[in-house]
C-alpha positions in Angstrom: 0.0 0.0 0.0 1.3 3.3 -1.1 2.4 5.9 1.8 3.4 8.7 0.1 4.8 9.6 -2.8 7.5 12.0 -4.7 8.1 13.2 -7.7 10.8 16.0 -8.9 12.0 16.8 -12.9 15.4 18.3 -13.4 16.8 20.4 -16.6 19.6 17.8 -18.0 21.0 20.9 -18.6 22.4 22.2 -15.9 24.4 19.2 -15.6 26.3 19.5 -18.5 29.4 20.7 -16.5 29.4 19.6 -13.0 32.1 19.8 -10.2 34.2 16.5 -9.2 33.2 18.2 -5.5 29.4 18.0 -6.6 29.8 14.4 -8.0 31.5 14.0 -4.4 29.1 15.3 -2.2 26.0 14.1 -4.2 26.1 10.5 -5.6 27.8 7.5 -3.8 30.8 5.6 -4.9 28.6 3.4 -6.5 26.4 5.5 -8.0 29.7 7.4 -9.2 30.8 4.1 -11.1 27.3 3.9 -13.0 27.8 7.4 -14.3 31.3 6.8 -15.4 30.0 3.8 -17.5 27.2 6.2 -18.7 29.2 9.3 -19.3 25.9 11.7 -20.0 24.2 14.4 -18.3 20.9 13.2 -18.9 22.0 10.1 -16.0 23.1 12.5 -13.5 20.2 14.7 -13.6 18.0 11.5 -13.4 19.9 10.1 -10.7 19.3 13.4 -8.7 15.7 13.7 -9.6 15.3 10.4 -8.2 17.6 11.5 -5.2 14.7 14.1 -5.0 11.7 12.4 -5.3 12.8 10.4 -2.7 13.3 12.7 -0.4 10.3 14.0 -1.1 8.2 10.5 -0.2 10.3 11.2 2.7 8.5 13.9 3.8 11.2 15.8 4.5 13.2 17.1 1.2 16.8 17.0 2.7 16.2 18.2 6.2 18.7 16.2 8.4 20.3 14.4 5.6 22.5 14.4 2.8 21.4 13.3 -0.8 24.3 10.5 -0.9 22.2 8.7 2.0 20.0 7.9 -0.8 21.6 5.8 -3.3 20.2 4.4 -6.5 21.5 1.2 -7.9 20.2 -0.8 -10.9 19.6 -4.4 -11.4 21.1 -6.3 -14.8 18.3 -5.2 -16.3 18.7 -1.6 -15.8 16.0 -1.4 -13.3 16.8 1.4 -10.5 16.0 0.8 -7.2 16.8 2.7 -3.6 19.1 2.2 -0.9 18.7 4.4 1.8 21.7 5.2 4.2 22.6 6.6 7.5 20.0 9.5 8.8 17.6 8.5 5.6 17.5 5.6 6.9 16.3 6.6 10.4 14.2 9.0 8.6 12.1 6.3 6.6 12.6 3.9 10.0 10.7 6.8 11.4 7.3 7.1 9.1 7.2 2.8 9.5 8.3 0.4 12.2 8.2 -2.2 9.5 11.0 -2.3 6.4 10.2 0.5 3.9 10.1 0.1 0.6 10.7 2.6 -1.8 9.5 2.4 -5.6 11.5 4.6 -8.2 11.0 5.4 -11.8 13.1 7.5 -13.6 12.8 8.8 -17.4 14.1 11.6 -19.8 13.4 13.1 -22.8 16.2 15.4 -24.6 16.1 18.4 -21.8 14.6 16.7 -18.7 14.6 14.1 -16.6 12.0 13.0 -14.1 11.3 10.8 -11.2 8.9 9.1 -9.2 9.5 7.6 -5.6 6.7 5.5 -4.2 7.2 4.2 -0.6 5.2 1.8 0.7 
């Protein structure tokens, strides 16, 4: 049963030409290694759109914790799903006593990307 949900859409614009200290303080080592592989802006911005829309089903945008506490992964398929760290963690631990799942969908077209974060 859905709980809440987020949603946030990102120009891929504006990340054309990002920092190494933005990659850094944003995405996880993991999620760092995907991008590499990907080498576009249109996955960072999704990325950080889902980043966003989780935090967002959250409830909280990122109030008390740091958009690397939520990481994105993706299955052999290419399916993303979330990982929540550290004070997201508590967060989510927070809105359920039981294990929280999150759902994530991200997509693009040529100038934006969006996402959708569905926890449950």
């Amino acid at each position: 049963m859905a709980r809440s949900i987020g949603t946030d859409i990102v120009k891929i614009a504006r990340f054309a030409e990002i920092s190494p200290h933005f990659i850094g303080r944003v995405y996880t080592k993991g999620e760092q290694e995907y991008l590499l592989k990907k080498n576009n802006p249109a996955s960072y911005a999704g990325l950080f759109a889902a980043k966003e829309a989780v935090a967002k089903a959250l409830g909280t945008g990122f109030r008390g914790f740091f958009p690397c506490d939520i990481e994105i992964w993706h299955d052999t398929l290419g399916k993303p799903h979330v990982r929540l760290h550290n004070m997201a963690a508590k967060t989510a631990r927070k809105i359920s006593r039981k294990r929280t799942r999150i759902l994530i969908s991200i997509s693009h077209t040529d100038t934006d990307a969006l996402a959708v974060a569905i926890l449950e």
